[in-house]
C-alpha positions, 0 to 999 in steps of 0.5 A: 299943910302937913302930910297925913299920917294914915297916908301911904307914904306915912305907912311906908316910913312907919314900917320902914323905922320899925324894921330898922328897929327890928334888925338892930334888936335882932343884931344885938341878940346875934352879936350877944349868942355869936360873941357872949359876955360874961353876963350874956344872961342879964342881956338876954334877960335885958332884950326879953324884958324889951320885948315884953313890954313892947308886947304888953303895950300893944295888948294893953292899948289895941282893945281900946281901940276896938272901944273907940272903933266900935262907936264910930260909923262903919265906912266913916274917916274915923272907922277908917283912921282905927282900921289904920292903927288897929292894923300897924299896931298889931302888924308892925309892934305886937306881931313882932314884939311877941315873937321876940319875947317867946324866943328870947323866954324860951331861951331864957327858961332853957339855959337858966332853969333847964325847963324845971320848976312848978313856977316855970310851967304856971307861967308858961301856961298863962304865956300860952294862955296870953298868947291866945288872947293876942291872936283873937285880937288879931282876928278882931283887927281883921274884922274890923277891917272887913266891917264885921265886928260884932262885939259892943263897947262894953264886951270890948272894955271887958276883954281890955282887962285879960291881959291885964290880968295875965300880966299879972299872973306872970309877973308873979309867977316870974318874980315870986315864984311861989312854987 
């Protein structure tokens, strides 16, 4: 029979191999600001992209959870696994990933474009407005933990599209810069 991977000691590696991660990421970005390449920009660029994405997946999929976690009993092993996932999801890639992302942007939008362009601050706007969205499914994961979500199925299946459509927006603004 093999091991459960909502245990503690499954928790305990989980955490322990995103940190490795984390600390390689981080000392590749060191490394890149301590000793710079010629195009130190596309790197940063690189990493920023990393970070994005591993950020987006986490916004993309938690309201999902919550979909799914809405249906099941409160106290039953299915609500408990959720609470499980909802927590390492946010905590452990979400948290993490969107730190990075604001860091690495932020620089980005300082060494490059020196904080100037209409495109810039729309996109930055939707960040913050993204970024908004991220901590109010932080305060869902907790009350799921405590047993004390609210929301239907339904409600959450509408929220699963504001990052969607934030991302967009972005995307848009970052690619096209239309003005």
């Amino acid at each position: 029979m093999s091991e459960k991977q909502t245990g503690e000691n499954a928790g305990r590696r989980a955490r322990l191999r995103a940190a490795a991660a984390l600390t390689v990421f981080a000392l590749l970005a060191l490394l890149l600001i301590l000793y710079p390449p010629d195009n130190l920009y596309l790197w940063i660029k690189a990493l920023h992209i990393m970070a994005v994405i591993s950020w987006m997946a986490g916004l993309l999929y938690l309201p999902r959870l919550f979909v799914y976690h809405t249906d099941a009993p409160k106290g039953s092993a299915q609500s408990e696994t959720f609470k499980v996932m909802e927590g390492r999801l946010y905590r452990t890639i979400m948290q993490p990933a969107m730190g990075l992302a604001w860091l690495l942007g932020l620089y980005l939008a300082w060494s490059v474009y020196g904080f100037q362009g209409g495109w810039l601050h729309a996109k930055l706007a939707f960040v913050v407005l993204l970024t908004g969205v991220h901590h109010y499914f932080g305060r869902a994961v907790k009350a799921f933990a405590e047993d004390r979500n609210e929301k239907t199925g339904r409600q959450w299946r509408i929220w699963n599209e504001a990052p969607a459509l934030l991302m967009v927006l972005i995307v848009i603004m970052a690619v096209v810069k239309p003005f």
